[in-house]
C-alpha positions as CSV (number, residue, x, y, z in Angstrom):
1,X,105.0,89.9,100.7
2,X,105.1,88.6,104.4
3,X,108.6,88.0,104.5
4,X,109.2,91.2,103.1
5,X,107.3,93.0,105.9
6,X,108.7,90.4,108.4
7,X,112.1,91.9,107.0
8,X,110.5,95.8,106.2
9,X,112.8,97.6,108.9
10,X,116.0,95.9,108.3
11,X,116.1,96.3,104.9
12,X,115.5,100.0,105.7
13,X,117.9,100.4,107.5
14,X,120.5,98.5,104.9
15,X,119.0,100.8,102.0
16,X,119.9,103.9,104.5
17,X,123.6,102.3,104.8
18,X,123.9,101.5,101.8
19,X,122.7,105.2,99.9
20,X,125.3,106.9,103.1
21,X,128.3,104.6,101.2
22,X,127.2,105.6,97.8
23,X,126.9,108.9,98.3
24,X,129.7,109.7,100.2
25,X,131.8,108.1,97.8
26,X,130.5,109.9,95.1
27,X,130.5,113.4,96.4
28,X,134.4,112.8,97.6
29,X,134.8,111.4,94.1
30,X,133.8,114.9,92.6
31,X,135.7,116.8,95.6
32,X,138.6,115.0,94.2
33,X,137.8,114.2,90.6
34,X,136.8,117.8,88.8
35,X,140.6,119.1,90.5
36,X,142.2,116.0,89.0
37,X,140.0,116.5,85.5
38,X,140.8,120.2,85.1
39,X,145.1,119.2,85.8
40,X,144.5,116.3,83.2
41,X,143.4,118.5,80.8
42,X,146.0,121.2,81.4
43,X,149.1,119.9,82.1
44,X,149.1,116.1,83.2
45,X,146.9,113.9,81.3
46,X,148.7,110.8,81.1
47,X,150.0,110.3,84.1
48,X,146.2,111.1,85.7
49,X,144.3,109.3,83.4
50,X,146.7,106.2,83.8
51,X,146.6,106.2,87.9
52,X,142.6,106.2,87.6
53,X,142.4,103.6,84.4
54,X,144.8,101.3,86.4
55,X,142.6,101.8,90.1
56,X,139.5,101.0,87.5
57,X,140.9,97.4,86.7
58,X,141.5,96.3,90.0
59,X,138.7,93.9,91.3
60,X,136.1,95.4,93.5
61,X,136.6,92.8,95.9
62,X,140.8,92.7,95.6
63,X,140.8,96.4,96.1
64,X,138.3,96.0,99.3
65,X,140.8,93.8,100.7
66,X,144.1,95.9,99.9
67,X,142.6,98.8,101.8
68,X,142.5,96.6,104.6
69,X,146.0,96.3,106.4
70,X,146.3,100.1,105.9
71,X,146.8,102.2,108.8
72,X,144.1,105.0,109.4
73,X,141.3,104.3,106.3
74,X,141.9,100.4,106.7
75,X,140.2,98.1,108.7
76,X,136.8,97.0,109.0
77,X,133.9,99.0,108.2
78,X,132.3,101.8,106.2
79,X,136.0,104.0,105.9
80,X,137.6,102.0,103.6
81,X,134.7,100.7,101.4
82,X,133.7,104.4,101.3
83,X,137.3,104.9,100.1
84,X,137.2,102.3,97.7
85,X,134.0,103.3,96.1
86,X,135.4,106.4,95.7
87,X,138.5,105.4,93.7
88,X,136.2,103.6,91.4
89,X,134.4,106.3,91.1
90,X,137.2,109.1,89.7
91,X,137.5,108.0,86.1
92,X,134.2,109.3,84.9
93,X,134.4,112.1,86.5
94,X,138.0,113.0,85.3
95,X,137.2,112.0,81.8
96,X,133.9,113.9,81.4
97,X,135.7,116.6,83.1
98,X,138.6,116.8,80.6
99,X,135.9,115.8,77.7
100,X,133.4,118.8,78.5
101,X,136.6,121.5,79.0
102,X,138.1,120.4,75.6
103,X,134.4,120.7,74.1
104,X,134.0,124.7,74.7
105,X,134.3,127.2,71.7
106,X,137.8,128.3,71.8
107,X,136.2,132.0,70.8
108,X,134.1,131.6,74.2
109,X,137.2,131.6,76.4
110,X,139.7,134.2,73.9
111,X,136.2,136.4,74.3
112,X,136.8,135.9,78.3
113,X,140.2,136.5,78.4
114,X,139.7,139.8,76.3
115,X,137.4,141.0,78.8
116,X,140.6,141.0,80.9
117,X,139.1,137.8,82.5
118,X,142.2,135.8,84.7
119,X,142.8,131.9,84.1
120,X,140.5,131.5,87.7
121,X,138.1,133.4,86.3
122,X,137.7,132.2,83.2
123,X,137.7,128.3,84.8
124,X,135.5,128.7,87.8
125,X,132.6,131.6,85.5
126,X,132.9,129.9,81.9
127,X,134.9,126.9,81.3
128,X,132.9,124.8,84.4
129,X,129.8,125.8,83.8
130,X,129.8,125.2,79.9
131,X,131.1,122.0,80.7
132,X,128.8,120.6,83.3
133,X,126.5,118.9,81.7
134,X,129.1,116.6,80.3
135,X,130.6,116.2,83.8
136,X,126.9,115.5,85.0
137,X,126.7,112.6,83.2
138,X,130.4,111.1,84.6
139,X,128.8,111.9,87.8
140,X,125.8,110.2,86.7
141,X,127.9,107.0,85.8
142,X,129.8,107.1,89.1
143,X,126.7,107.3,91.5
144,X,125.4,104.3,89.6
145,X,128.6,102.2,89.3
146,X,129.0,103.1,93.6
147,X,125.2,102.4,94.3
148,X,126.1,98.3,92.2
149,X,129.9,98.2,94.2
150,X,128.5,98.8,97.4
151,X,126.6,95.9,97.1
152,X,130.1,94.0,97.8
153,X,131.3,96.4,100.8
154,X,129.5,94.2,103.3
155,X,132.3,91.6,102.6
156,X,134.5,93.7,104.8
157,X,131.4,94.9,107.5
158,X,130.6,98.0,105.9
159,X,126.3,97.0,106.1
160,X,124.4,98.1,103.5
161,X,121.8,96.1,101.1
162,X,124.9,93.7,100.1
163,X,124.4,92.1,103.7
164,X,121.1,90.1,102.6
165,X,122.8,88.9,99.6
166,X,126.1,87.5,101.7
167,X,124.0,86.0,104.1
168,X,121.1,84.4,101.3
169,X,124.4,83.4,99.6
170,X,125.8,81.5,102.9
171,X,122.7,79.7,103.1
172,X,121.4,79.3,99.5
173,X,118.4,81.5,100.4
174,X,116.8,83.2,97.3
175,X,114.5,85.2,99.1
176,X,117.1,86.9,101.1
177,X,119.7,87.5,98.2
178,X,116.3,89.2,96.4
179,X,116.1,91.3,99.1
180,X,119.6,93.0,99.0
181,X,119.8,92.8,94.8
182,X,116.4,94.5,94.2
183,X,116.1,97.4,96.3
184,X,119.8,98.1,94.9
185,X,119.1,98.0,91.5
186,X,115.9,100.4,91.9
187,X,118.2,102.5,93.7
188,X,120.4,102.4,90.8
189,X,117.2,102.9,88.3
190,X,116.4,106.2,90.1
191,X,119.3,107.5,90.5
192,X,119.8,107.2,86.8
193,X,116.9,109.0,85.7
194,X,117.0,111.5,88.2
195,X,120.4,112.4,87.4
196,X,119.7,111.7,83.4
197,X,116.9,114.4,83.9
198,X,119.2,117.2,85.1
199,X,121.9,116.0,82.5
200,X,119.3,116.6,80.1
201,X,117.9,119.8,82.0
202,X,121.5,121.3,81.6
203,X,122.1,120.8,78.1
C-alpha cells in the first residue's frame, strides 16, 4: 500500500487521461456511428459494415502507428490515439444500430407513417428510441473495448494508465505494470455495469 500512496497522485492523474481518451473516443464514435448505422441499414450496408469490420482487424498498435505520418490528426499525442480509439469503436455501434432498427414491429412504423408521420419523423420519434436499448449495449461494448485500447495509446505519448505498464515493462517492474492494468480494468468493470444497468433500465 506505500508504493501505491507514494504513486496516489500520478496514477490520478493517468486515470483522468486515460477516462478523457476513452470517452472522447466513444462519444465521437456514436456522433459518427448511429449516422453510419441508420445508412447501413437503409441503403449501404455492405460497403459500411465492410470499412468498419476491415478498421476492426487492424492491430491496435499497427493502427496507432499508421495515424502517425498523417497530417493534422497524426503525430504524437492524445489526437490520433483518440482517433484511433474511435475507429475501433464504430462497429458496435453500427451493428447494434442496424440490429435494433431492423428489430421494430413493422406495424409500429406503417401506424407512424399513417398518422402522416415523415421518414425524419418517424426515425428521430419512433425508430431511435425503440431501438436504443439495443444500441446501448454497442455503446456499452465500445466504451469497454476504448477504456482496454487505451491502455496502449501511451506507445505514441498519449498518457493515460498505459504509461505505468510501458515503463514497469521497460524495467521488469511488476508493481508498476499493476498499477496501470488494475485501475483500468476496474474502470472497465464499472463502466460495464453502469452502462449494463441502463441497458437493462431501457428495455
Amino acid at each position: 500500500m506505500s508504493y501505491v500512496g507514494e504513486h496516489l497522485a500520478e496514477v490520478l492523474t493517468r486515470t483522468g487521461e486515460h477516462l478523457a481518451l476513452s470517452l472522447g473516443a466513444t462519444l465521437g464514435a456514436v456522433l459518427i456511428g448511429l449516422p453510419l448505422g441508420v445508412l447501413a441499414e437503409r441503403r449501404l450496408e455492405r460497403p459500411v459494415l465492410a470499412v468498419v469490420d476491415v478498421v476492426q482487424t487492424i492491430p491496435s498498435l499497427a493502427l496507432f502507428g499508421l495515424l502517425l505520418p498523417l497530417p493534422l490528426i497524426g503525430g504524437i499525442g492524445a489526437t490520433p490515439a483518440v482517433i484511433a480509439l474511435l475507429l475501433y469503436a464504430l462497429l458496435p455501434i453500427v451493428r447494434t444500430t442496424v440490429v435494433g432498427l431492423r428489430g421494430i414491429d413493422p406495424a409500429i412504423v406503417e401506424a407512424a407513417r399513417g398518422l402522416g408521420a415523415t421518414d425524419r419523423q418517424r426515425l428521430l420519434r419512433v425508430e431511435l428510441p425503440l431501438a436504443f436499448p439495443t444500441i446501448v449495449a454497442g455503446i456499452r461494448v465500445a466504451a469497454v473495448t476504448s477504456i482496454g485500447t487505451a491502455t496502449i495509446a501511451a506507445a505514441i505519448g498519449a498518457g493515460g494508465l498505459g504509461t505505468f505498464v510501458f515503463r514497469g515493462v521497460a524495467v521488469v517492474d511488476n508493481r508498476l505494470i499493476l498499477l496501470g492494468a488494475v485501475p483500468a480494468a476496474l474502470l472497465a468493470v464499472l463502466t460495464d455495469v453502469v452502462l449494463r444497468a441502463v441497458e437493462r433500465r431501457l428495455s
